[in-house]
Backbone atoms as SQL, in Angstrom:
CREATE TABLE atoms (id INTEGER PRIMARY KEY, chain TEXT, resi INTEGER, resn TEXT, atom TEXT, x REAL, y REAL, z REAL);
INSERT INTO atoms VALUES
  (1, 'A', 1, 'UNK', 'N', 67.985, -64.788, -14.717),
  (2, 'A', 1, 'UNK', 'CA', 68.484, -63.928, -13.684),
  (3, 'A', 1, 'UNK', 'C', 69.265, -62.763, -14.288),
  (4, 'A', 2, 'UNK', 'N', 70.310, -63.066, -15.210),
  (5, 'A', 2, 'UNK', 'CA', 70.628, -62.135, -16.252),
  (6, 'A', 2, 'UNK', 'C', 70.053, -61.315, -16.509),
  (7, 'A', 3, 'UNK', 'N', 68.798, -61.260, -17.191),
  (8, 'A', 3, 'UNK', 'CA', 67.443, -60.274, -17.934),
  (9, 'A', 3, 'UNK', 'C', 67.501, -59.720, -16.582),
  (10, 'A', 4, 'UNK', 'N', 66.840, -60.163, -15.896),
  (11, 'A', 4, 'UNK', 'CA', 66.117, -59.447, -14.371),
  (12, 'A', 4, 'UNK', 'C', 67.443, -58.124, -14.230),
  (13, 'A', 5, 'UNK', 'N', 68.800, -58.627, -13.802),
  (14, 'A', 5, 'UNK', 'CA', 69.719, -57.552, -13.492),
  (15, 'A', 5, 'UNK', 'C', 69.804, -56.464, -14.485),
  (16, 'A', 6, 'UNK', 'N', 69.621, -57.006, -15.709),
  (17, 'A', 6, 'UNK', 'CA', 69.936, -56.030, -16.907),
  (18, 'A', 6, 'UNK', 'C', 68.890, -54.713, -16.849),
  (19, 'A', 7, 'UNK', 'N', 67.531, -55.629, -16.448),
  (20, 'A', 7, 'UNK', 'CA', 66.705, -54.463, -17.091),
  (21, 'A', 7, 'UNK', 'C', 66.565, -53.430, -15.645),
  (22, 'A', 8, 'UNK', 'N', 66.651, -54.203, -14.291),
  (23, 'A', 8, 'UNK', 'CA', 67.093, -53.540, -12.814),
  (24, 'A', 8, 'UNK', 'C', 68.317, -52.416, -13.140),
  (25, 'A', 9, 'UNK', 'N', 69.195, -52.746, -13.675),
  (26, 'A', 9, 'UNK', 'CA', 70.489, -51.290, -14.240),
  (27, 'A', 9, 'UNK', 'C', 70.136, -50.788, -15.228),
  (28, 'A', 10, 'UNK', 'N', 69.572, -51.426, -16.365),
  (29, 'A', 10, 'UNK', 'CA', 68.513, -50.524, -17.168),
  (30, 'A', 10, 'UNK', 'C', 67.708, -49.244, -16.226),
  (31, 'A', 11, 'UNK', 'N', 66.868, -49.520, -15.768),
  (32, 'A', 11, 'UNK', 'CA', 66.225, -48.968, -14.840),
  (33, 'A', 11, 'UNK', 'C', 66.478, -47.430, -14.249),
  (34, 'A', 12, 'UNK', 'N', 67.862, -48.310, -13.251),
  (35, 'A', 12, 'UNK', 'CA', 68.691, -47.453, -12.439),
  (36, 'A', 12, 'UNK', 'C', 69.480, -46.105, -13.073),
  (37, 'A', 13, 'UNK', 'N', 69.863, -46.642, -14.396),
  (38, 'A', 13, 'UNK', 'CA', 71.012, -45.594, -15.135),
  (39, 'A', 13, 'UNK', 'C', 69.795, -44.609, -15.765),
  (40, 'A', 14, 'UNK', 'N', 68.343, -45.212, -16.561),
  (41, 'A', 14, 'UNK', 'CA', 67.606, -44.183, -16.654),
  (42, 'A', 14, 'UNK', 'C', 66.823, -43.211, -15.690),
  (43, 'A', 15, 'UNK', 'N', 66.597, -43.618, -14.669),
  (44, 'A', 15, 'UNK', 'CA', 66.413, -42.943, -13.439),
  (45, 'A', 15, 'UNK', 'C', 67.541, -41.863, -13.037),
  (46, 'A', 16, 'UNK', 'N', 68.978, -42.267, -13.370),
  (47, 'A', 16, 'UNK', 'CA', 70.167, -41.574, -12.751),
  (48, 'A', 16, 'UNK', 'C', 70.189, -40.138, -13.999),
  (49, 'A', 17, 'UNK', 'N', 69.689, -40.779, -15.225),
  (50, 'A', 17, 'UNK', 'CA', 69.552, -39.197, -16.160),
  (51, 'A', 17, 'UNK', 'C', 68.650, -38.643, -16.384),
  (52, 'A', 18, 'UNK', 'N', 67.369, -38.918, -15.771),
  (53, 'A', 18, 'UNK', 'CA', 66.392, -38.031, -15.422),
  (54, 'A', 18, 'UNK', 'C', 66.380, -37.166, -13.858),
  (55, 'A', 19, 'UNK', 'N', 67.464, -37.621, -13.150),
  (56, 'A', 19, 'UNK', 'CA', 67.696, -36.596, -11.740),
  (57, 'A', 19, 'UNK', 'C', 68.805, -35.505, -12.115),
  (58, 'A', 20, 'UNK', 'N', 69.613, -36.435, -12.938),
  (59, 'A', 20, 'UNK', 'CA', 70.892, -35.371, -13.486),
  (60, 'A', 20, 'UNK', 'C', 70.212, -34.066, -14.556),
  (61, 'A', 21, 'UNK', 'N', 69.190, -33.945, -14.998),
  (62, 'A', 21, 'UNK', 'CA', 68.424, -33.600, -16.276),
  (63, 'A', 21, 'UNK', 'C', 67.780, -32.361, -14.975),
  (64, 'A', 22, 'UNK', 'N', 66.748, -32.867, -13.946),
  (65, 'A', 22, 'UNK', 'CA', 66.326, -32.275, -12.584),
  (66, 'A', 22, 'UNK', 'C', 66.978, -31.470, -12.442),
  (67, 'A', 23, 'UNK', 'N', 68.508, -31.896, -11.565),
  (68, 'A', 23, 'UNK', 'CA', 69.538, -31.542, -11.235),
  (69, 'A', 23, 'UNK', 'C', 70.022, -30.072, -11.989),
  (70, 'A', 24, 'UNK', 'N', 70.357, -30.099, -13.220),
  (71, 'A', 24, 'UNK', 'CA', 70.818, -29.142, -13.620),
  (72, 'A', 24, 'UNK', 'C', 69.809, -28.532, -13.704),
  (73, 'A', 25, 'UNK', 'N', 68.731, -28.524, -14.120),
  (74, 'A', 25, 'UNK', 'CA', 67.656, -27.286, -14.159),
  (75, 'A', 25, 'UNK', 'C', 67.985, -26.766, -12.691),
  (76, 'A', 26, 'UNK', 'N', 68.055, -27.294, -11.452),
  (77, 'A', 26, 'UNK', 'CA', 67.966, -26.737, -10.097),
  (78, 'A', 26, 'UNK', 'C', 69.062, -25.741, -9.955),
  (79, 'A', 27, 'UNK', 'N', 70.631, -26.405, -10.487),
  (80, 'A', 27, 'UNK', 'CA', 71.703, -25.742, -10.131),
  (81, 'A', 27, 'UNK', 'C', 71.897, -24.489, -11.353),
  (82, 'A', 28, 'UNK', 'N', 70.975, -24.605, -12.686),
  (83, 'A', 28, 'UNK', 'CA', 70.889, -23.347, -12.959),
  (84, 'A', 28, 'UNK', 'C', 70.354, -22.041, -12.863),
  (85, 'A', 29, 'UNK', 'N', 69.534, -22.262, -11.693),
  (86, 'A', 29, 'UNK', 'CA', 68.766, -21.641, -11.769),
  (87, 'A', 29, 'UNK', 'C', 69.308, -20.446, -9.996),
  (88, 'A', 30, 'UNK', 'N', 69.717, -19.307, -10.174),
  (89, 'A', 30, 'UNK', 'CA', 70.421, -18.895, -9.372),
  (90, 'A', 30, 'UNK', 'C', 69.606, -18.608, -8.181),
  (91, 'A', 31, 'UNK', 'N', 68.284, -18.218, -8.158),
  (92, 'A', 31, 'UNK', 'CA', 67.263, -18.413, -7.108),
  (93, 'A', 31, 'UNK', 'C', 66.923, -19.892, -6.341),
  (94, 'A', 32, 'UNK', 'N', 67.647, -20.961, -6.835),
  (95, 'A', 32, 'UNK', 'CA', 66.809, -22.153, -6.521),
  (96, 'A', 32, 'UNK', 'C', 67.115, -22.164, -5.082),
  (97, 'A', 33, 'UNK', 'N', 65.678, -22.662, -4.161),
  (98, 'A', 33, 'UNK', 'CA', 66.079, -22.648, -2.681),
  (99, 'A', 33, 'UNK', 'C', 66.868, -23.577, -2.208),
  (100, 'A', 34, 'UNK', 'N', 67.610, -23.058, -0.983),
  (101, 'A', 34, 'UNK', 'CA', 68.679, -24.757, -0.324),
  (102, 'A', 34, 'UNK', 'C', 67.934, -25.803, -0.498),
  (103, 'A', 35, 'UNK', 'N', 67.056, -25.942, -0.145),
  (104, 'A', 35, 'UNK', 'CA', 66.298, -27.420, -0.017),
  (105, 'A', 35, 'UNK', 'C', 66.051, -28.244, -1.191),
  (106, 'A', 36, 'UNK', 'N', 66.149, -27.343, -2.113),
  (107, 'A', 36, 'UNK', 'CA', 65.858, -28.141, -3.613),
  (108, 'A', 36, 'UNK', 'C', 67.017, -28.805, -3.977),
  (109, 'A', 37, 'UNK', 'N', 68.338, -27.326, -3.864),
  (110, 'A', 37, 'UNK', 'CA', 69.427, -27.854, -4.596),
  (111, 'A', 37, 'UNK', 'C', 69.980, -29.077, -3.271),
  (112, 'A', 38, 'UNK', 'N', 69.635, -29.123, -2.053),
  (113, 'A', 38, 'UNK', 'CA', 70.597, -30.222, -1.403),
  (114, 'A', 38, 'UNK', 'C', 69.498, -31.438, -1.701),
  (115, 'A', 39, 'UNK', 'N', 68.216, -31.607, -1.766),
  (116, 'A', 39, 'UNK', 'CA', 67.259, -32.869, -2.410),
  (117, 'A', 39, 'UNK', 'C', 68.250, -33.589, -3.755),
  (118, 'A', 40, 'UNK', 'N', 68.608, -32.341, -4.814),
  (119, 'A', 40, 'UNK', 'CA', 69.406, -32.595, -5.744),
  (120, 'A', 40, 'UNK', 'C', 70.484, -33.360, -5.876),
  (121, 'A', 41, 'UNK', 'N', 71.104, -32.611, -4.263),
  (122, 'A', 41, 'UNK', 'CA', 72.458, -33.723, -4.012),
  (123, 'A', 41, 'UNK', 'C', 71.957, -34.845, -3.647),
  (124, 'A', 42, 'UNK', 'N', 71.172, -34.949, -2.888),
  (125, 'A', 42, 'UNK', 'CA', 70.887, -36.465, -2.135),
  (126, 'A', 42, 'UNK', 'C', 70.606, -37.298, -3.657),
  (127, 'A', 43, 'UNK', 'N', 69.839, -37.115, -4.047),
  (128, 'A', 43, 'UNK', 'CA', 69.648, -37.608, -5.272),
  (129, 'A', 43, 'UNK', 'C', 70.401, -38.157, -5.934),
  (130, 'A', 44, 'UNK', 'N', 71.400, -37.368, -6.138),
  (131, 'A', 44, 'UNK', 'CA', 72.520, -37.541, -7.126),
  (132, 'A', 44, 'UNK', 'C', 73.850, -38.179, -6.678),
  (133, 'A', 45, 'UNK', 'N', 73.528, -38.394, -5.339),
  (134, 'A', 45, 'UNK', 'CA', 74.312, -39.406, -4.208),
  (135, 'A', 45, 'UNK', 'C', 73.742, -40.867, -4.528),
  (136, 'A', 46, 'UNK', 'N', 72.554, -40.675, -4.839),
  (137, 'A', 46, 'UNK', 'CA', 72.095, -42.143, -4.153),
  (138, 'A', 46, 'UNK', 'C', 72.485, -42.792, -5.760),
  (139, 'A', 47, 'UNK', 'N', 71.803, -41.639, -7.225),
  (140, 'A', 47, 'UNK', 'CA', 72.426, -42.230, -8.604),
  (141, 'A', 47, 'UNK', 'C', 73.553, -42.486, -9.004),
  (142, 'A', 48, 'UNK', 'N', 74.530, -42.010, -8.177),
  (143, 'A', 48, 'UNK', 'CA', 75.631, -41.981, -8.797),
  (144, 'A', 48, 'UNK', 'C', 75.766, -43.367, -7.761),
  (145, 'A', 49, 'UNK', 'N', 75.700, -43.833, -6.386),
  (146, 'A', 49, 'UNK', 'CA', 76.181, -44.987, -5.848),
  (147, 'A', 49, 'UNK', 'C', 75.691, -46.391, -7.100),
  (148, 'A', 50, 'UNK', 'N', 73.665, -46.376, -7.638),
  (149, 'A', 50, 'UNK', 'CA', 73.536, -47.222, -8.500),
  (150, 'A', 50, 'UNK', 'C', 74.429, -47.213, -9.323),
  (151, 'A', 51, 'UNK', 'N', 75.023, -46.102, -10.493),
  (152, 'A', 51, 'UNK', 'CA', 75.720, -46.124, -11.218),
  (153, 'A', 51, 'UNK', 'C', 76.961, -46.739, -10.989),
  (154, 'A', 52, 'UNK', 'N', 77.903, -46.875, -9.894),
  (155, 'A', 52, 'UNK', 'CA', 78.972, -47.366, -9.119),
  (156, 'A', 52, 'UNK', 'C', 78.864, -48.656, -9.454),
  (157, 'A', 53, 'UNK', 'N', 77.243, -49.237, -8.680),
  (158, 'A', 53, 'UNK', 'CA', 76.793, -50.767, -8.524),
  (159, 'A', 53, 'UNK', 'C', 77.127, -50.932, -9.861),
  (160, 'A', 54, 'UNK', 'N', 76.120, -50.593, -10.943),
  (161, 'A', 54, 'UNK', 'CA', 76.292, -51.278, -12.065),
  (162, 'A', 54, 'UNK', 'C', 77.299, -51.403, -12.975),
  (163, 'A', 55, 'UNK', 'N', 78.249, -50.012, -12.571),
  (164, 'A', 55, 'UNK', 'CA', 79.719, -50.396, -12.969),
  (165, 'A', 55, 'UNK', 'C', 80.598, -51.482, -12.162),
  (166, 'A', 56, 'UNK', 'N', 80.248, -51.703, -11.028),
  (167, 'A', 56, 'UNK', 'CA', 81.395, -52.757, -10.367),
  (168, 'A', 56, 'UNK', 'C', 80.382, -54.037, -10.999),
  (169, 'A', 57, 'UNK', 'N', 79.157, -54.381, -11.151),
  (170, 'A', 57, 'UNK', 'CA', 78.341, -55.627, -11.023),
  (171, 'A', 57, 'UNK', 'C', 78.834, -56.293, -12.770),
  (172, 'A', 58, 'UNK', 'N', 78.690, -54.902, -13.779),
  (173, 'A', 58, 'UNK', 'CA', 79.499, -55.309, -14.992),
  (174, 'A', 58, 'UNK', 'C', 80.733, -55.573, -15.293),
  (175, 'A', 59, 'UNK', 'N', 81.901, -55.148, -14.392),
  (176, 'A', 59, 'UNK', 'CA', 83.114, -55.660, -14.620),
  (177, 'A', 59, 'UNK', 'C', 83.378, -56.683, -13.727),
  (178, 'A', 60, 'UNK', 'N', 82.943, -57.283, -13.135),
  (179, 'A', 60, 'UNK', 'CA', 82.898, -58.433, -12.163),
  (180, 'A', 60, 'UNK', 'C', 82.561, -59.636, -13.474),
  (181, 'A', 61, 'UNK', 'N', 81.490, -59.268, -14.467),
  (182, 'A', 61, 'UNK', 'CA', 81.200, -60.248, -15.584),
  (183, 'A', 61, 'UNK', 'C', 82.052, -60.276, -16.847),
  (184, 'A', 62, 'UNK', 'N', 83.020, -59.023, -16.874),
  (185, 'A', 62, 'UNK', 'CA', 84.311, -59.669, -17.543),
  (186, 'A', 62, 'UNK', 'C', 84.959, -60.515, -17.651),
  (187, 'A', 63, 'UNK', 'N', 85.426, -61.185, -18.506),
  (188, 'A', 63, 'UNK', 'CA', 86.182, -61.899, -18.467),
  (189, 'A', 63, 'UNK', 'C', 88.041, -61.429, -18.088),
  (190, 'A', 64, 'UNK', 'N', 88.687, -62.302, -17.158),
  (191, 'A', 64, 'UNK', 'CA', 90.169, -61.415, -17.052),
  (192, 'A', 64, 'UNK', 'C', 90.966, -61.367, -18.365),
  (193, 'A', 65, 'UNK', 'N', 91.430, -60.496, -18.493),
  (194, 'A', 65, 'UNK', 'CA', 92.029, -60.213, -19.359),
  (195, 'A', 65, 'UNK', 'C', 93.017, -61.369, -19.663),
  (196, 'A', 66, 'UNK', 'N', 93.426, -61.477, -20.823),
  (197, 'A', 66, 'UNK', 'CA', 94.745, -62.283, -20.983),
  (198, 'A', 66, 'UNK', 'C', 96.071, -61.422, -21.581),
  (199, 'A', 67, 'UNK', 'N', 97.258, -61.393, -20.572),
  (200, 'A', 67, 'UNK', 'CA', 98.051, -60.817, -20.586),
  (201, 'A', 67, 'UNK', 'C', 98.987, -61.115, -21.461),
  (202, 'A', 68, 'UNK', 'N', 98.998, -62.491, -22.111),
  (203, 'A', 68, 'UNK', 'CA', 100.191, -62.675, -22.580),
  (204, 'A', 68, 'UNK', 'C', 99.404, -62.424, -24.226),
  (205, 'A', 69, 'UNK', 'N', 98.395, -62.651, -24.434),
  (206, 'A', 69, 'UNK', 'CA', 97.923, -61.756, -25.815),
  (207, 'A', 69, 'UNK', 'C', 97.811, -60.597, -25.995),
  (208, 'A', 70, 'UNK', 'N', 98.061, -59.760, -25.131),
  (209, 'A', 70, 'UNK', 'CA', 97.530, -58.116, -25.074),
  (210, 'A', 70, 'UNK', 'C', 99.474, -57.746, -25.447),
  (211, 'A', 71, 'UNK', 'N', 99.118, -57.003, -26.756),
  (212, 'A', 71, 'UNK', 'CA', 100.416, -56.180, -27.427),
  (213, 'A', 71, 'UNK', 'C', 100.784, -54.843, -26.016),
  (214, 'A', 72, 'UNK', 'N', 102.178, -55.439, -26.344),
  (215, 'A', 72, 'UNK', 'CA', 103.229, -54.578, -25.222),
  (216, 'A', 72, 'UNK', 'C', 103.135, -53.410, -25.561),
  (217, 'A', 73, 'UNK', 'N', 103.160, -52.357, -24.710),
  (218, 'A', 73, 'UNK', 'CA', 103.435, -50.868, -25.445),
  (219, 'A', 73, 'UNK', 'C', 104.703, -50.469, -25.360),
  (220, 'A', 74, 'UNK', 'N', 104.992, -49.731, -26.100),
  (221, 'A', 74, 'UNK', 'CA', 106.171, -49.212, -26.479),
  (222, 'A', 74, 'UNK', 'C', 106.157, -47.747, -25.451),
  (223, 'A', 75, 'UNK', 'N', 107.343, -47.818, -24.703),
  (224, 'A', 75, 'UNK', 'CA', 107.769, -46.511, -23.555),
  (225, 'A', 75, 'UNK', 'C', 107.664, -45.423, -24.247),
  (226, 'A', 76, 'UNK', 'N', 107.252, -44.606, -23.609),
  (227, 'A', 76, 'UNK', 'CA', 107.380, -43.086, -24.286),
  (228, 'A', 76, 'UNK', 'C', 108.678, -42.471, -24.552),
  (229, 'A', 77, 'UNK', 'N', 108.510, -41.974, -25.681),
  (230, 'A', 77, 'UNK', 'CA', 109.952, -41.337, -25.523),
  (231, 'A', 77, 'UNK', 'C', 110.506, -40.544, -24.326),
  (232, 'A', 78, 'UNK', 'N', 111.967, -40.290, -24.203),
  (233, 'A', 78, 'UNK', 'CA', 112.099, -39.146, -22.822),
  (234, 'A', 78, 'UNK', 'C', 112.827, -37.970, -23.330),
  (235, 'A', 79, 'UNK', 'N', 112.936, -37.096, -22.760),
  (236, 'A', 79, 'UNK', 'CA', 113.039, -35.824, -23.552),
  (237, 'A', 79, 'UNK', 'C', 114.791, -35.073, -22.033);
């Protein structure tokens, strides 16, 4: 089930930089018609939500941190 999700966000994140790749060709281009550049947004709505997924679906498989091993930081100085 692992594999299956991996290569499903595999997938998703290469899909999300071939619209972003789209994308900027559209928004450089100072003629491009409304309809292209708002397709662009939709697009880049729907990649960036996968991208979201696969960032919340991977830190959900973290492990929690352990607090009492993680070195204290030292306060910034104040001026």
């Amino acid at each position: 089930m692992s594999r299956l999700a991996d290569t499903a966000e595999a997938q998703q994140l290469t899909a999300g930089a071939d619209v972003l790749t789209r994308a900027r060709q559209v928004l450089d281009d100072p003629v491009s018609p409304n309809v292209e550049v708002r397709y662009a947004a939709i697009r880049l709505t729907e990649c960036l939500a996968d991208a979201l997924r696969v960032a919340e679906s991977r830190g959900m498989r973290l492990p929690e941190p352990d607090t009492a091993a993680a070195p204290e930081r030292d306060s910034p100085p104040r001026s």
